[in-house]
N, C-alpha and C positions, 0 to 999 in steps of 0.2 A: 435464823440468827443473823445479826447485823454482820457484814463483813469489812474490816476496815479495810484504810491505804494498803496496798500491797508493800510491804518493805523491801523487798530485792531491790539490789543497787545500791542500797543507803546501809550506812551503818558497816560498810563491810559485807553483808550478805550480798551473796555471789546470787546474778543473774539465775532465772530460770535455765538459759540456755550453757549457761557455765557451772551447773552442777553435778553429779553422779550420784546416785542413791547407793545406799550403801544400809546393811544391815548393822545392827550395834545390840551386842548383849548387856543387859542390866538386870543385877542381879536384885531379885522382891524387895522392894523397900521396906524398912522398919515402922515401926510404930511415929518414930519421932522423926522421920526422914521424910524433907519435902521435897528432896530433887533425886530423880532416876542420878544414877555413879554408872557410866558405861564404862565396861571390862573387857571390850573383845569388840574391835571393828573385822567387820567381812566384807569383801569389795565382790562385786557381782560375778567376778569368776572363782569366786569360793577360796583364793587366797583368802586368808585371816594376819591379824596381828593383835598380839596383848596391850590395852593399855594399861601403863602402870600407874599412873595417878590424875585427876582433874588438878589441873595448876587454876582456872576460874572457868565461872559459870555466868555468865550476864545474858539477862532477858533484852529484847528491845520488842514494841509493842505490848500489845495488852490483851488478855484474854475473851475482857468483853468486847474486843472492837474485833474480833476473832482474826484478829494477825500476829500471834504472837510468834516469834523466832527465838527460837535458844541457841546460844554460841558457849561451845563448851573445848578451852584448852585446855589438851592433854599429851602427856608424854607417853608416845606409841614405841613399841616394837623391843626389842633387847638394845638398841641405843639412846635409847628412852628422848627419840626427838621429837621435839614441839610441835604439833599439830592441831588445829582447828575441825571440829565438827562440830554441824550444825541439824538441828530439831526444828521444824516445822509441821503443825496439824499430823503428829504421830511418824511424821518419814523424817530418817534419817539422812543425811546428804553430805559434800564435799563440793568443794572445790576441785573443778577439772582442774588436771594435773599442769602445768605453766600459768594460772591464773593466780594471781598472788592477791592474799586476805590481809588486808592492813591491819597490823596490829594497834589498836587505840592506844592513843597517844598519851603520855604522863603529860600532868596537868601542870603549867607554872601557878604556884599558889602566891597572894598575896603578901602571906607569916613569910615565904622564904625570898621574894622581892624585896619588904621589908630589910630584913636580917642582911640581904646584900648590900641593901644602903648603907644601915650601919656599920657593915666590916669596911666597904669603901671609905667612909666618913674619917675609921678612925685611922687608916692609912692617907688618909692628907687628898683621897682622889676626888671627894666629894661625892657628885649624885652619881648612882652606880643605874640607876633604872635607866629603861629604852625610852621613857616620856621625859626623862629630865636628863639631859646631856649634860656633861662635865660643863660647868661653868671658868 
């Protein structure tokens, strides 16, 4: 099978050399389920921790270019704090502990550039965008 780009580095996934394996229970999927729900991270000295919910799931790569990475947030442990694990070719993994995963960015969309124009406009301040400076 073709192998693509490597993606470590990009996108947030952490280096080869800055990650941890780590086991992840997921409980059989259903009929109509197309993504593993991991319920239980185990770090290699057999500490555990429950997750309580996937907050998102996003792919980067692709399966036929056989690099695909799955990055899945979820709220771990009884303080239910936000953490990242990541799915690569069936192993589960982490971020070494001090190496920090960017969280993707919210998007500035155009509709709400827009919409700022116009609330500028009707306050007397004019062009409210970073391309069209107050006149």
């Amino acid at each position: 099978m073709f192998k693509g780009r490597d993606l470590s580095g990009t996108c947030g996934i952490p280096r080869e050399s800055d990650r941890v394996y780590v086991a992840v229970e997921c409980p059989p999927r259903g009929l109509n389920d197309d993504v593993d729900v991991p319920k239980r991270l185990i770090w290699p000295d057999g500490r555990s921790w429950p997750i309580k919910s996937t907050a998102r799931h996003v792919e980067h790569g692709r399966t036929v270019f056989g690099n695909l990475v799955e990055r899945f947030d979820v709220f771990m442990g009884h303080t239910g704090e936000l953490k990242t694990i990541w799915r690569q070719d069936g192993r589960w993994f982490v971020a070494k502990p001090g190496h920090k995963t960017p969280r993707p960015p919210l998007l500035h969309t155009p509709r709400k550039e827009a919409m700022e124009n116009r609330a500028g406009a009707r306050l007397g301040r004019g062009r409210t965008s970073r391309n069209h400076p107050p006149s």
